[in-house]
C-alpha atoms as one frame of an Amber mdcrd trajectory, in Angstrom:
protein
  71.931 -23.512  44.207  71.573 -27.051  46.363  74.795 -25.976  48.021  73.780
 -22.719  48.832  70.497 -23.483  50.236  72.107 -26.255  52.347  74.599 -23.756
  53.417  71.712 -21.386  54.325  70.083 -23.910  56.377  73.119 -24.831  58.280
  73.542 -21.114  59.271  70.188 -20.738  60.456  70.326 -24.346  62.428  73.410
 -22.899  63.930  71.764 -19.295  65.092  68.579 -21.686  66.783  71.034 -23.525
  69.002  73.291 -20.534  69.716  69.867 -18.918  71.164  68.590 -22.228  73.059
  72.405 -22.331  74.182  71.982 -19.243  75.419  68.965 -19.301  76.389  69.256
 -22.191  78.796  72.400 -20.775  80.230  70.550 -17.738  81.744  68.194 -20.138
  83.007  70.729 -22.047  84.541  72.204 -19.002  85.742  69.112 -17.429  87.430
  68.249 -20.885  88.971  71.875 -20.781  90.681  71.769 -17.124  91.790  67.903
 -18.057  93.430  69.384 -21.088  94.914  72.148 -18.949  96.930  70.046 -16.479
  97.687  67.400 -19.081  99.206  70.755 -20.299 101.266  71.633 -16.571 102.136
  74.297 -16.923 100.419  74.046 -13.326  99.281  77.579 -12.259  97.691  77.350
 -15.621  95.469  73.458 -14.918  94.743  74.763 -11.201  93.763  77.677 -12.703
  90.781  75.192 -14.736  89.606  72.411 -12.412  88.980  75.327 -10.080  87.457
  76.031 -12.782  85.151  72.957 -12.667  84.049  72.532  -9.236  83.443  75.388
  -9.370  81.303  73.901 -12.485  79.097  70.457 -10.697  79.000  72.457  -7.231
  78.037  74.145  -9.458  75.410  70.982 -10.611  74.021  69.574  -6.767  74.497
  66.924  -8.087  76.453  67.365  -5.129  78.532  64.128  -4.841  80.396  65.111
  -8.595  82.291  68.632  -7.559  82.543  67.812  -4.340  84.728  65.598  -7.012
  86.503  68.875  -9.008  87.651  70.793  -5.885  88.230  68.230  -5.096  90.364
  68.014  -8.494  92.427  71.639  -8.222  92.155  71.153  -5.204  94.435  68.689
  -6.484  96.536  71.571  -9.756  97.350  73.990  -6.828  98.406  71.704  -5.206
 100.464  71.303  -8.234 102.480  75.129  -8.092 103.006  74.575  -4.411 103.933
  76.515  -3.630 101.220  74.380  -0.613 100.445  77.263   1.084  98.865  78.020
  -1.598  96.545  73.925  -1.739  95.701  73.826   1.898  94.850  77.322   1.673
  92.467  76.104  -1.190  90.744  72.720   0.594  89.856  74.085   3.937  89.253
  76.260   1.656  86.807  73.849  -0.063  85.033  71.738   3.249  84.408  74.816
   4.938  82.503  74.592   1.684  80.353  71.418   1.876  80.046  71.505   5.697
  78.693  74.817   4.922  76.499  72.724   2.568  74.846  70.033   4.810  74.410
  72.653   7.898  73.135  73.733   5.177  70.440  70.537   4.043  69.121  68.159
   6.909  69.981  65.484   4.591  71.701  64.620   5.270  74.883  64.815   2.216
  77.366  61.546   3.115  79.972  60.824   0.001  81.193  64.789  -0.826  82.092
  65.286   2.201  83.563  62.288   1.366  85.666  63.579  -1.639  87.278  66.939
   0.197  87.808  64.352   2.689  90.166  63.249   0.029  91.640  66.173  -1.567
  92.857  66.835   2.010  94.398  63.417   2.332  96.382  64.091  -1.059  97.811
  67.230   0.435  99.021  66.117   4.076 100.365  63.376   2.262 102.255  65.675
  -0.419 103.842  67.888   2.681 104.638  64.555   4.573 106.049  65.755   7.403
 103.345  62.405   8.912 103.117  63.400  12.042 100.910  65.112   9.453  98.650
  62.512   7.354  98.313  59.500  10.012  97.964  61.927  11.251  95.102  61.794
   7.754  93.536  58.493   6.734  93.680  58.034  10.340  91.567  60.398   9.226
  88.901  59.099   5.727  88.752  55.538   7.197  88.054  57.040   9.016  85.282
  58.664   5.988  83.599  55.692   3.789  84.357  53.541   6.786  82.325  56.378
   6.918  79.530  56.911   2.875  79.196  53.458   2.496  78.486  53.471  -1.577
  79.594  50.994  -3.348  81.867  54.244  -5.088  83.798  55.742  -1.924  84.443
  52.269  -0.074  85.545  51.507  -3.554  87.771  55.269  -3.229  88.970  54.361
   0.334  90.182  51.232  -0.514  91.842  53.344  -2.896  94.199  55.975  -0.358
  94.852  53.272   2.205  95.655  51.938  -0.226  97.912  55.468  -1.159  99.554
  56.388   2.324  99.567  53.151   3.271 101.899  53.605  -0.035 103.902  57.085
   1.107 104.612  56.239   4.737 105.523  53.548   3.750 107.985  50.269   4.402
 105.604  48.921   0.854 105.668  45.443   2.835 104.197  47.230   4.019 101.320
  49.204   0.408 100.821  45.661  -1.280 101.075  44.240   0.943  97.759  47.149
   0.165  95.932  46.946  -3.546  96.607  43.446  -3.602  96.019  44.042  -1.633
  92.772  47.005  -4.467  91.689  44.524  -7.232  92.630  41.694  -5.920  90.876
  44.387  -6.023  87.420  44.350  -9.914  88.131  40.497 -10.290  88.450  40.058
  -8.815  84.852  42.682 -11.150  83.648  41.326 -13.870  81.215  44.795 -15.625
  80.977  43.807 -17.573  84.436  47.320 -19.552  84.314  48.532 -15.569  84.004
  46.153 -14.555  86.805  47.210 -17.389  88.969  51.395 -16.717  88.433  50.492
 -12.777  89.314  48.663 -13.780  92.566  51.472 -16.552  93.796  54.168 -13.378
  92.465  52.540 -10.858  94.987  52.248 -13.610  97.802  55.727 -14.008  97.740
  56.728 -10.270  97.797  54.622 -10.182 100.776  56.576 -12.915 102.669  60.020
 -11.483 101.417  58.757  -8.224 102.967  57.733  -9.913 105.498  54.434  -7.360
 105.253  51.393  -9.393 106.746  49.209  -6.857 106.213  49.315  -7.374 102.579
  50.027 -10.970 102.688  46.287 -11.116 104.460  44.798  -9.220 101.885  46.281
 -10.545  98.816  45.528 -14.110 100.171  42.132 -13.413 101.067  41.225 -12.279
  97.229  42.975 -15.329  95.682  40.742 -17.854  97.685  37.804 -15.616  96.345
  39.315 -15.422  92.779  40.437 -19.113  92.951  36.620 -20.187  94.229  35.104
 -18.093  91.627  37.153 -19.497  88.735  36.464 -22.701  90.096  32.825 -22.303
  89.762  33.913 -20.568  86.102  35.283 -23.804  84.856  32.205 -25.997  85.497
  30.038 -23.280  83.997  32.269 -23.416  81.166  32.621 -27.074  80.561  28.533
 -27.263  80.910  28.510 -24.494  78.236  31.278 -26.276  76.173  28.880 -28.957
  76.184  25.807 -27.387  74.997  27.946 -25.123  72.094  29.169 -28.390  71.039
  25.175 -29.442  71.064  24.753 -26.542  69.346  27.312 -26.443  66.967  26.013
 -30.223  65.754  22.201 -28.840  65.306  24.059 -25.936  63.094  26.093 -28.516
  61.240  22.632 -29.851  60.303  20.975 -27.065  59.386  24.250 -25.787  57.520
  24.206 -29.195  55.745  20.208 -28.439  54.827  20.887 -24.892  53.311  23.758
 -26.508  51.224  21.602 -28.726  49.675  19.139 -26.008  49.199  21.339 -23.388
  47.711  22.910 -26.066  45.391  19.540 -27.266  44.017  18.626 -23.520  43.736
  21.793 -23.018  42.147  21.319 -25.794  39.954  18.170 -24.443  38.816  19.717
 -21.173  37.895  22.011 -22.281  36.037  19.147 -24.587  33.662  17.614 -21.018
  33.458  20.949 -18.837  32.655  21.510 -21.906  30.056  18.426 -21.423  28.598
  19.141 -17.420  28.334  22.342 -18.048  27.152  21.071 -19.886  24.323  18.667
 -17.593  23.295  20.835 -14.468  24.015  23.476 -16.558  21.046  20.382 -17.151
  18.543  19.370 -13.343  18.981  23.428 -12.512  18.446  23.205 -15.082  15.494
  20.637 -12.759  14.045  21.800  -9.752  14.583  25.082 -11.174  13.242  23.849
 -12.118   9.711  22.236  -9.066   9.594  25.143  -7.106  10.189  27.495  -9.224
   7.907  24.541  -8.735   5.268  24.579  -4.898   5.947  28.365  -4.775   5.741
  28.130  -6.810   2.154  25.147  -4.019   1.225  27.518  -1.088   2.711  30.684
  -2.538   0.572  28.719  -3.044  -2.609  27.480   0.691  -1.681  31.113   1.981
  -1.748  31.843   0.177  -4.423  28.714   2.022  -6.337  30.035   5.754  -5.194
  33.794   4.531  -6.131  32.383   3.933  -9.718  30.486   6.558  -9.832  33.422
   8.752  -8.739  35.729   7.785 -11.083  32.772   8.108 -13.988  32.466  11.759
 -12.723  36.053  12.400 -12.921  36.159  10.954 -16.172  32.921  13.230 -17.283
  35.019  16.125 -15.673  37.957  15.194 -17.865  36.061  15.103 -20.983  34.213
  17.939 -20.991  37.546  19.540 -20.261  38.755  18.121 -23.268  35.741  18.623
 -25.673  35.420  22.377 -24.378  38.892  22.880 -24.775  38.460  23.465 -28.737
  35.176  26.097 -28.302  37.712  27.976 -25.893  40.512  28.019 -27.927  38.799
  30.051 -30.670  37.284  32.758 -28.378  38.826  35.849 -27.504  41.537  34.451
 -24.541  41.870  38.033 -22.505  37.911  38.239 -21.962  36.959  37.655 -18.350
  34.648  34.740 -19.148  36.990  32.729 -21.373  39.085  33.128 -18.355  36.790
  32.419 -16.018  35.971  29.219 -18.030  39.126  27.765 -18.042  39.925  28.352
 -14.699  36.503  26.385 -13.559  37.760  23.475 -16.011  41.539  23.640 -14.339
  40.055  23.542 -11.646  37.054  20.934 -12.038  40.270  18.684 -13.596  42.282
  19.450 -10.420  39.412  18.296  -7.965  38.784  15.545  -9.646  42.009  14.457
  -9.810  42.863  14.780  -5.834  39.585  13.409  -5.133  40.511  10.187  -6.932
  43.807  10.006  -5.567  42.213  10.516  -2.092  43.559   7.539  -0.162  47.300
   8.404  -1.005  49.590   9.775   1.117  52.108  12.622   0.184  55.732  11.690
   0.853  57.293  13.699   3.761  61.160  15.659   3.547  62.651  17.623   6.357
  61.727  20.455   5.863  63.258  23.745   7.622  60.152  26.178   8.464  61.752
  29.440   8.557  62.479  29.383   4.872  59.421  27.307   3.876  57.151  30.531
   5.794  59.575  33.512   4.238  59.375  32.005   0.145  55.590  31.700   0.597
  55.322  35.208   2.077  57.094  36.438  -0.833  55.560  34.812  -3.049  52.227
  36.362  -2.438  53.495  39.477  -1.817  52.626  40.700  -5.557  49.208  39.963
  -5.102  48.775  42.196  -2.078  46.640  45.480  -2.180  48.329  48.452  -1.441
  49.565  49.234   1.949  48.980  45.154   2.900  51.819  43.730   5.131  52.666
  40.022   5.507  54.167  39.022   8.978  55.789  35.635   9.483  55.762  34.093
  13.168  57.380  31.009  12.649  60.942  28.910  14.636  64.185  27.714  12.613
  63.081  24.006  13.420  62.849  21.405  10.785  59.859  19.451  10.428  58.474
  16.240   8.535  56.417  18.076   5.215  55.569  17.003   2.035  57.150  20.637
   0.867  55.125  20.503  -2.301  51.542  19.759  -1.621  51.933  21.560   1.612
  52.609  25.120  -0.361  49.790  24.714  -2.530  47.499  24.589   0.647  49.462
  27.241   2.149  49.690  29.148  -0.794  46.196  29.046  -1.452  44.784  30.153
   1.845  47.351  33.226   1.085  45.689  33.857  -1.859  42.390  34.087  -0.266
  43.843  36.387   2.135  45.126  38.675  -0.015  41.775  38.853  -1.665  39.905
  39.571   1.311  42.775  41.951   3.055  41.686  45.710   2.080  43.978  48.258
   1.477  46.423  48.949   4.781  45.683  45.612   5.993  47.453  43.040   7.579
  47.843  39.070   6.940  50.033  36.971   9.139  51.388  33.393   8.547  52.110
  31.141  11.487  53.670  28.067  12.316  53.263  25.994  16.105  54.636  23.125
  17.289  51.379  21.408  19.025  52.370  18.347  20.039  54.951  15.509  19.132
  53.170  14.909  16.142  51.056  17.697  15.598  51.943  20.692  13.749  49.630
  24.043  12.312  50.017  26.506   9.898  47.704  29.595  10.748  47.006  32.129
   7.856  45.203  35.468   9.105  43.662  38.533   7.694  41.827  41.547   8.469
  39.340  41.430   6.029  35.528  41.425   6.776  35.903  37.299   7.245  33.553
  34.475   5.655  29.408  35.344   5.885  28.263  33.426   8.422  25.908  31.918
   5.763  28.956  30.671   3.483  30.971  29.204   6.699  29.188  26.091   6.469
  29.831  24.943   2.790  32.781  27.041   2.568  35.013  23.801   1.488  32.397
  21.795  -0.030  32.761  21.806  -4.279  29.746  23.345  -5.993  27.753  24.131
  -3.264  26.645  27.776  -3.822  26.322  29.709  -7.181  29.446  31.614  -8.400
  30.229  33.902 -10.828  32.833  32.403 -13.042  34.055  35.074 -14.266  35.127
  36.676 -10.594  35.512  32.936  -8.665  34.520  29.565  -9.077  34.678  28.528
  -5.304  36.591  25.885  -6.232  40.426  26.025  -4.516  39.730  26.132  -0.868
  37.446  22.486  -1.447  40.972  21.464  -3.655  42.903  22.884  -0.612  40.884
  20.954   1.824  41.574  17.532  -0.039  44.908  18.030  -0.810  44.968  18.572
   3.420  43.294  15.244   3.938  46.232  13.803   1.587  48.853  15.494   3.770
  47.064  13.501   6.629  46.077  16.830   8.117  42.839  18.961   8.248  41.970
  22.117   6.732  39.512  24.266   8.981  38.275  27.746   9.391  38.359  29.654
  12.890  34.827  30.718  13.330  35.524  32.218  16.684  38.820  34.627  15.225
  36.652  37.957  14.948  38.954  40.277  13.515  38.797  38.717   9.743  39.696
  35.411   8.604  41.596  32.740  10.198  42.365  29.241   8.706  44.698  26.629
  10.469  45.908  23.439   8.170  46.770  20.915  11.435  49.471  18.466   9.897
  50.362  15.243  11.640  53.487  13.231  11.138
């Protein structure tokens, strides 16, 4: 890991010094080509700035390499070598829009100074139609490059280009316009450089006019800033003055807000404390509660289990008395179907926290034996239709046909003659499944809906039903870890669903 980091590091040491390298070659370069062309040495100042295009091209700095293409241009044309000028820019644009082809940027602001280089020339040439033609297409590349160089690069070639053409008004606004960008500048060292750029134009263009006006406004702007700079060192002075009376009163507050925060937090202390006796309280008194609750359970638990033994003996101790009466009459039957059933309930009751044991189980057959199985209990004319997929589910196959079975049986009951009941199965979730058993019987009384799975909750006739096996269905449900319920919006009979999970 050392290794590679110090390889890393030697990579990116190498890149800085390949860029100052480079860097201070162009410089080097430009300060050569400037020094010929100061010695009108023009065809040496010309290779030099083309040099440096090619090292700013190299970089893709392409904006400054159109810049020494263009002074490039501006060295040939003092050879009058337009020709050569106008090759030489005409050859740097098809770079320029090869590059842009490749990587699908466009490149307004080189192409701009590649324009520029071709006013110069149409106006040294007095090409008027040329250069009317270029000052249109450099307005449309200043508007497209969006830059403040480029639009203060435009201003001055306005301004040259009406100079040249003998409209010293029209020069004058766009000077005025160029020098008005340097009053708003708050860079001052930028200001300055802008001012001493334009001056020198002037005296390369040898245009007076604008050398006059431009030097005018930069002994006003210089004055001005002048007077600027004491201003601001007298208000440097008093901010400072300022800044040591807020220091103070800073200082103050802090010692304020800390003793005020000092004080609230002796007062959220003291609420804390009191907020933990009051949970203290209420603590013991729920831990006391719970105890009371658990003994409570403990009570019914008891009790339950004394009831189910009551059940079972009275089973047992009636058991004798029915054994000597008359087993085909309809109360002796009645009887011992209560006590069954009284045995039964008590039995899943007490058993009520266990859980069935699932199997796979395939639904298509479980739905088809229990429709057949209940099909000898059906009135005349009643049909039984099965809706239910060849999957295999998780069932306890058992337990779950008792439910189903009974909720059949209470159909059948309740379907008239010519009726229909239907038994469905759907998949509702990953772990959700429902049975639905329907009829079209005349459905539950909305009086009996309530309590209709709640043990002895109405009076029965024994000897017809003892309202006993959908409570024992319900329970055996809750041990299939499932619900039994009844559809009390299904208005066309009666509609249970048994929702299983697994």
């Amino acid at each position: 890991m050392k290794k590679f980091v110090l390889l890393l590091s030697m990579i990116l040491l190498g890149a800085t010094m390949a860029l100052r390298a480079e860097s201070a070659s162009v410089d080097q370069v430009l300060s050569q080509a400037k020094a010929a062309y100061d010695a009108k040495n023009y065809n040496a100042a010309a290779g030099k700035y083309i040099q440096a295009y090619n090292l700013y091209f190299a970089a893709k700095d392409y904006e400054q390499a159109a810049r020494s293409g263009m002074r490039a241009a501006s060295a040939y044309a003092k050879e009058k070598n337009y020709d050569g000028a106008m090759q030489l820019l005409n050859r740097i644009d098809k770079n320029l829009s090869e590059l842009e082809r490749t990587t699908g940027k466009p490149l307004y602001a080189p192409h701009f100074q590649v324009e520029r280089g071709r006013l110069n020339l149409y106006i040294i040439v007095r090409n008027a139609g040329g250069a009317s033609a270029s000052i249109e297409k450099l307005q449309q590349l200043s508007d497209s490059a969006k830059s403040r160089s480029v639009a203060n690069d435009m201003l001055y070639s306005k301004a040259k280009y009406y100079y040249a053409y003998g409209q010293p008004e029209q020069g004058d606004v766009y000077t005025s316009r160029l020098i008005r960008q340097f009053d708003t500048e708050k860079d001052y060292k930028k200001a300055k450089e802008d001012y001493q750029t334009l001056i020198n134009r002037a005296v390369a263009g040898n245009n007076a006019r604008q050398l006059d006006q431009t030097y005018e406004r930069y002994i006003q702007w210089s004055d001005s800033i002048d007077a600027l700079d004491a201003d601001n060192k007298v208000a440097v002075v008093k901010k400072q003055y300022n800044d040591s009376l807020q220091a103070i009163a800073d200082r103050e507050g802090t010692i304020k807000s800390k003793t005020g925060l000092i004080i609230a937090l002796g007062i959220l202390l003291a609420v804390a404390v009191a907020v933990m006796v009051v949970l203290c309280v209420v603590l013991w008194r729920f831990i006391a509660r719970n105890r009371k609750m658990h003994r409570a359970v403990a009570d019914a638990n008891d009790r339950n289990a004394q009831k189910t033994m009551l059940i079972r003996n009275i089973s047992s101790q009636m058991e004798p008395a029915l054994a000597s009466l008359d087993q085909n009459h309809p109360a002796v039957k009645g009887m011992r179907r209560f006590t069954d059933h009284a045995r039964e309930l008590s039995e899943v009751e007490s058993t009520l926290d266990e859980r069935y044991p699932l199997d796979d189980v395939n639904i298509q057959d479980f739905c088809d034996e229990m429709a057949e199985q209940i099909r000898p209990s059906l009135k005349p004319g009643v049909t039984v239709a099965v809706n239910a997929s060849k999957a295999v589910a998780k069932l306890n196959r058992e337990e779950t046909a008792k439910v189903v079975m009974q909720l059949l049986r209470y159909a059948a009951e309740q379907t008239p003659e010519g009726g229909k009941i239907t038994l469905e199965y759907k998949k509702r979730g990953a772990k959700l499944q429902q049975f639905v058993v329907s009829d079209t019987g005349a459905g539950v009384p909305e009086d009996m809906r309530e309590n209709i799975f709640k043990p002895f909750a109405s009076d029965t006739d024994l000897m017809t039903d003892d309202g006993l096996s959908l409570p024992i269905a319900a329970l055996r449900a809750v041990k299939l870890d499932g619900a039994l319920k009844l559809d009390t919006s299904y208005r066309h009979g009666t509609r249970f669903t048994l929702d299983l999970h697994s």
